[in-house]
N, C-alpha and C positions, 0 to 999 in steps of 0.2 A: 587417484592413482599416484603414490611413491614414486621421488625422482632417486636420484643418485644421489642429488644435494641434502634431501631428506634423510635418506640412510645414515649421512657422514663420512660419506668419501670425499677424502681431501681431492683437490682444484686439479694436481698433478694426474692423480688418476681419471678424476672425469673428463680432464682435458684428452686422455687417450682414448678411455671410452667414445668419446665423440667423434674423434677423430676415426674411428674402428665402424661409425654407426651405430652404436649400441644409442638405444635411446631410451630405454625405459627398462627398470629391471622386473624380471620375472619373478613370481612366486617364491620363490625357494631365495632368491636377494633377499628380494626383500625384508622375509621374515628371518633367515639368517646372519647379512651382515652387520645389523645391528647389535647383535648379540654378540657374535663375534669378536667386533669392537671394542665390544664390554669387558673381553677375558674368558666368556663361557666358556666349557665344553660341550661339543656341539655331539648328537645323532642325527644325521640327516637320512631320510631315508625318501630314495628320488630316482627316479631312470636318468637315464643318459638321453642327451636334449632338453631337459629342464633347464640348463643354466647351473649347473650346481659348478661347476670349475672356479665361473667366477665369484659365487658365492663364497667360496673360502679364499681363493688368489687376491681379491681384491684386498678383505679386511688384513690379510699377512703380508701384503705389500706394503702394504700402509703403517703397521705394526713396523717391521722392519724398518722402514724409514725414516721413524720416528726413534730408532734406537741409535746409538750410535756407532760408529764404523765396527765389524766384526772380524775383519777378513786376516787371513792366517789364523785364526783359534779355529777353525772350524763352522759350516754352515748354521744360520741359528735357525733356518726353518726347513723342514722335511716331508715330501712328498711322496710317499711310496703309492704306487701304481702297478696291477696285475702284468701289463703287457707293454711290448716294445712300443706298439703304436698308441697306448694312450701316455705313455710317458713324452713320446716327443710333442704329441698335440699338449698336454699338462704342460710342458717347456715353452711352447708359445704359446699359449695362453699370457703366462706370466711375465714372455719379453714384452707381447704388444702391450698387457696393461700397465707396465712398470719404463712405458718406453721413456718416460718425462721423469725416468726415478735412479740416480746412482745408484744401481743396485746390482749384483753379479750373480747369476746361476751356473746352474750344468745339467745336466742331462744325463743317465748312468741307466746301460741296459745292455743285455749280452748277445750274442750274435755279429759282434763286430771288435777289433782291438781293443786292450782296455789304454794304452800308451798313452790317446789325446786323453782319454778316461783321469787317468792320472795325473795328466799335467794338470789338468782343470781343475781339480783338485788340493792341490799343490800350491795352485794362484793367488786361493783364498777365494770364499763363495760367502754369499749372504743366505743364496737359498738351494737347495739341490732336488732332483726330481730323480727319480729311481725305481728301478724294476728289485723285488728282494735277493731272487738269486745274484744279479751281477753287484749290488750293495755289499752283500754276506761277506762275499769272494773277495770284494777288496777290502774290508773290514778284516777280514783274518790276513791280511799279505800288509795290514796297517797301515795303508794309504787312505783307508774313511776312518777318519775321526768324529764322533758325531757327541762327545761332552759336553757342546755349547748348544744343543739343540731345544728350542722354547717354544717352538710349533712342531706340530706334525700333524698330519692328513694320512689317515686311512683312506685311498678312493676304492668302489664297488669290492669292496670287502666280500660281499656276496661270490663274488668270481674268484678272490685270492681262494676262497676255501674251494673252488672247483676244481682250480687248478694244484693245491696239493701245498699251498704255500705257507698255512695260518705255523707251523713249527716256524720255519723261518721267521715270520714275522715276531712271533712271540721271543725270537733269538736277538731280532735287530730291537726288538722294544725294553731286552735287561740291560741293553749298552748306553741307554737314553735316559738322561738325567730323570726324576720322578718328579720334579717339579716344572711344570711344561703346559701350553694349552695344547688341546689335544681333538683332535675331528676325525668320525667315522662317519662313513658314506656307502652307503650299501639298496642296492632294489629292493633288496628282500631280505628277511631277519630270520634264515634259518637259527639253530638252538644255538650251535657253534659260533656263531656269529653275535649271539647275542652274550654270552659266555666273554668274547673276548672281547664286547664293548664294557661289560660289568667291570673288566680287568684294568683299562686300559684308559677310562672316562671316570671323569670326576663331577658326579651332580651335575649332567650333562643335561642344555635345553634338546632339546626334541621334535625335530620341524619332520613333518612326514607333508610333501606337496602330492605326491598319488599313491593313493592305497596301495599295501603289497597286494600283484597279483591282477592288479586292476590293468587293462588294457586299453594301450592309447584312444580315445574316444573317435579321433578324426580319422584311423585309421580304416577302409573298407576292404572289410575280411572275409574273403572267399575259399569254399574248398573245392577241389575233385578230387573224388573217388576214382582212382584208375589205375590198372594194376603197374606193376614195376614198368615191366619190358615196355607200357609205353607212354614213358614219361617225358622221353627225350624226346618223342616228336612230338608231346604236345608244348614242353618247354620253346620248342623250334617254332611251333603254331603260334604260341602267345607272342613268341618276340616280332612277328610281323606288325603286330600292332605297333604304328609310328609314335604314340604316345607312351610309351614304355620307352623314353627316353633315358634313363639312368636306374640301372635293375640289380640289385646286390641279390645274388641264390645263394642258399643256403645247403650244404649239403651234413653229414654227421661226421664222415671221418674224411683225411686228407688226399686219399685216393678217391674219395669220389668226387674231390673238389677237381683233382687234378683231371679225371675221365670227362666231367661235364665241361671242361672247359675247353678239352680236346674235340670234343664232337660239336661245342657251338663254331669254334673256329672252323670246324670242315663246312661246317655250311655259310662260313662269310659273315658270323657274327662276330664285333672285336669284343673277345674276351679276355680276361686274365684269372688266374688261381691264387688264392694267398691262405696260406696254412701254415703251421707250425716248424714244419721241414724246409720251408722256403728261407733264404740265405735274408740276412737283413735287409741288404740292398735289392735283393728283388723284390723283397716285401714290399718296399719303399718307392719303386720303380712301378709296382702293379696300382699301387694308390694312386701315385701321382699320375699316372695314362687315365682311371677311372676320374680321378678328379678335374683334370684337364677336359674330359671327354671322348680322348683316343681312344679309351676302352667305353662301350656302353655297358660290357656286363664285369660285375667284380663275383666271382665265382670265393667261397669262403667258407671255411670251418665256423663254429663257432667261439672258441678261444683265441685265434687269430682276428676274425672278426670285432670282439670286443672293445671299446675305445674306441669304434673308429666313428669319427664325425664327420660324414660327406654330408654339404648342401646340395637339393635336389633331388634326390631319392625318390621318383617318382613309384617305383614298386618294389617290394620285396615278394621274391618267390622260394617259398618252402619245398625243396626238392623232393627234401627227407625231412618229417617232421621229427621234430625234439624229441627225446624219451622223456626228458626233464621239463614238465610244462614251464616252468618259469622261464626256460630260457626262451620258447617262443615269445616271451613278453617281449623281450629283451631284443631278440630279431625284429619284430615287425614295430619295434621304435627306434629303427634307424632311416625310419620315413616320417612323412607327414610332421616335421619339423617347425619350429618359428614360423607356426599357423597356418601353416601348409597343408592341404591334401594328401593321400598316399594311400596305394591300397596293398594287399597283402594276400597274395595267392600260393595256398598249399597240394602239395598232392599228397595224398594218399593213400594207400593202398590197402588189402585186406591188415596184413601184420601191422600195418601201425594204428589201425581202430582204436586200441588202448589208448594211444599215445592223445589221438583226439579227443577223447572224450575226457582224459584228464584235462586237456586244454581247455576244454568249453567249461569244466568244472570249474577250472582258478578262473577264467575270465568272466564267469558267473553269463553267459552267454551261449545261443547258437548259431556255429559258424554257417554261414549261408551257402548250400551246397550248389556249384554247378556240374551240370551233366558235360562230360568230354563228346565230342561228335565222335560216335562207332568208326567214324573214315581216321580220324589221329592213330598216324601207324598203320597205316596201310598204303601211303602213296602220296604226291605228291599235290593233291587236288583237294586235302581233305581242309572244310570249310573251319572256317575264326571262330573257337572258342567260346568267347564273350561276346563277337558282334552279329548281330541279326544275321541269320541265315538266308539268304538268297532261295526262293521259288527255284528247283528245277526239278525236271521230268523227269523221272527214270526213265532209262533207257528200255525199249521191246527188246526180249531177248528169248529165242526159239526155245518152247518147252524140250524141257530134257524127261525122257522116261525117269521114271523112279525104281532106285536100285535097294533091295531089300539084302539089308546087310543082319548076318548071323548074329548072335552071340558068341566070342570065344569058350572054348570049350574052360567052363571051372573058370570061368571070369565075369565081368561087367561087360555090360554089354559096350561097343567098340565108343559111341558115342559118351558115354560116363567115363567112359579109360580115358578120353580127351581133355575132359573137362580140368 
């Protein structure tokens, strides 16, 4: 096993890493910051939870440091990030590793003033971390300079093109010197993706740590089949279980993140909602309650979701399965982290069959079905889901006559009209 010392991270940064616990690097370190070091251009292609942040933060901290002072020309290294929350986690990343390193960043993402945005700016940066839209914005009002720039990081390049960004990006990439080392990072290598690493990469190494498509191994993955209307009580039923201590659900769009998180709170579960429409500060406020533990459930779109790195993620529950199988990759490895256990329970329903069977097709797998108890959605007795069912009697109950019902006239018969 690869130490840190081995790779050639200088003293200042393994002294942080130690200081952090970081004790031994993962897969995706290891075979990329060597290379790194070197000058390559990197493709990495890696989930979120591999380690890949420090994979490229470490060897650019270390680069920068070795350069000398940059401040006022302009930041010399650039990190663009799909989302507000993987930019601020990308931002700390780089203070704890760089805490032993004179070095100066910022942070730049929209949903909040740009004012501090600016000054930061202004100050003079060694490195800057940025969402594209709020970069763009201030690049056309001439407050981002980016001439000096000699790194730059694509991260989950896969999601910028979900979310509608790769123009942008290809906007912010003619303002950036051509001679630059350069890193993309992405789960997955749709066409477009791989189009704008052709463009953008120069005889780039190529470190893939998990197959596109490949799903997390340690995760256990369960479905039920059970129709809509009653999902919410059995979402209610699973959360009794006390080992379902820290549960991030998943919904498709932001009203149903919002509905679900309204009906776990009426039954005295602490939840919170975090989507797209949520104000930056709430965003930031729902994390930190889920992170803390005030909140047990983080209730989440998946575009808001993305980036985010909670330790402890004991289950992910699929409310509403993906239409996009990759992204349930993406979902259920926001568990079973840094060797952790984690399981992963989906519902769904007749209309989303498609959706599963494309999933078992990219995860080259069959999800292990469990049956919901007939009582979910019927009252308040109905037994656990997942844990042995308890022996009991049916109740004697006085026969009733039998009542011979028609058919509607020019119809199904009443029982079929039901169904």
């Amino acid at each position: 096993m690869s130490t840190f010392f081995d790779l050639g991270v200088a003293e200042p940064i393994r002294r942080a890493l130690t200081a952090s616990s970081y004790q031994e690097p993962t897969p995706i370190q290891s075979r990329a910051i060597p290379l790194l070091l070197e000058g390559r251009d990197l493709l990495g292609i890696a989930q979120t939870g591999t380690g890949k942040t420090a994979a490229f933060a470490l060897p650019i901290l270390q680069r920068l440091a070795e350069q000398a002072p940059r401040r006022g020309r302009g930041p010399a290294a650039l990190v663009l990030t799909p989302t507000r929350e993987l930019a601020v986690q990308v931002a700390a990343a780089f203070k704890t590793y760089g805490r032993y390193l004179n070095l100066r960043g910022a942070v730049l993402y929209g949903g909040v003033g740009q004012v501090p945005q600016v000054r930061a700016l202004r100050s003079g940066l060694d490195y800057l971390v940025a969402t594209p839209g709020r970069l763009l914005d201030l690049m056309e009002q001439g407050h981002a300079q980016l001439g000096q720039v000699s790194l730059l990081v694509l991260d989950e390049a896969d999601r910028m093109l979900d979310m509608g960004f790769i123009r942008d990006i290809r906007r912010i990439l003619a303002a950036l010197p051509r001679k630059r080392q350069s890193m993309l990072l992405s789960a997955t290598m749709p066409a477009e993706i791989a189009r704008l690493a052709n463009s953008m990469l120069d005889n780039p190494a190529r470190v893939e740590v998990a197959p596109t498509g490949t799903a997390v191994e340690r995760v256990d993955q369960r479905v039920f089949h059970i129709a809509t209307a009653r999902k919410r009580a059995l979402l209610s039923e699973l959360l009794r279980d006390p080992d379902m201590r820290r549960v991030i659900v998943f919904t498709r769009t932001k009203h149903g993140a919002n509905r679900v998180a309204a009906q776990l709170a009426e039954t005295g579960v602490s939840a919170a909602a975090i989507h797209g429409n949520k104000s930056q500060a709430a965003r930031q406020n729902a994390l930190d309650d889920f992170r803390s533990g005030r909140s047990r459930v983080l209730v989440a779109t998946d575009i808001a979701a993305r980036g985010i790195d909670v330790e402890g993620v004991t289950h992910i529950v699929n409310y509403e399965l993906p239409n996009v199988p990759e992204t349930y990759v993406h979902r259920i490895g926001r568990t079973a982290r840094a060797g952790a256990a984690g399981s992963a329970l989906s519902f769904c329903d007749t209309a989303e069959r498609p959706y599963l069977r494309d999933i078992e097709t990219l995860v080259r797998r069959s999800i292990e079905v469990i049956e919901a108890p007939r009582t979910v959605g019927s009252g308040p007795r109905a037994a656990h889901p997942i844990a042995p069912k308890a022996e009991t009697k049916a109740p004697v109950r006085p026969a009733q006559p039998k009542r011979r019902r028609r058919p509607r006239s020019g119809g199904r018969p009443a029982s079929q009209a039901a169904a």
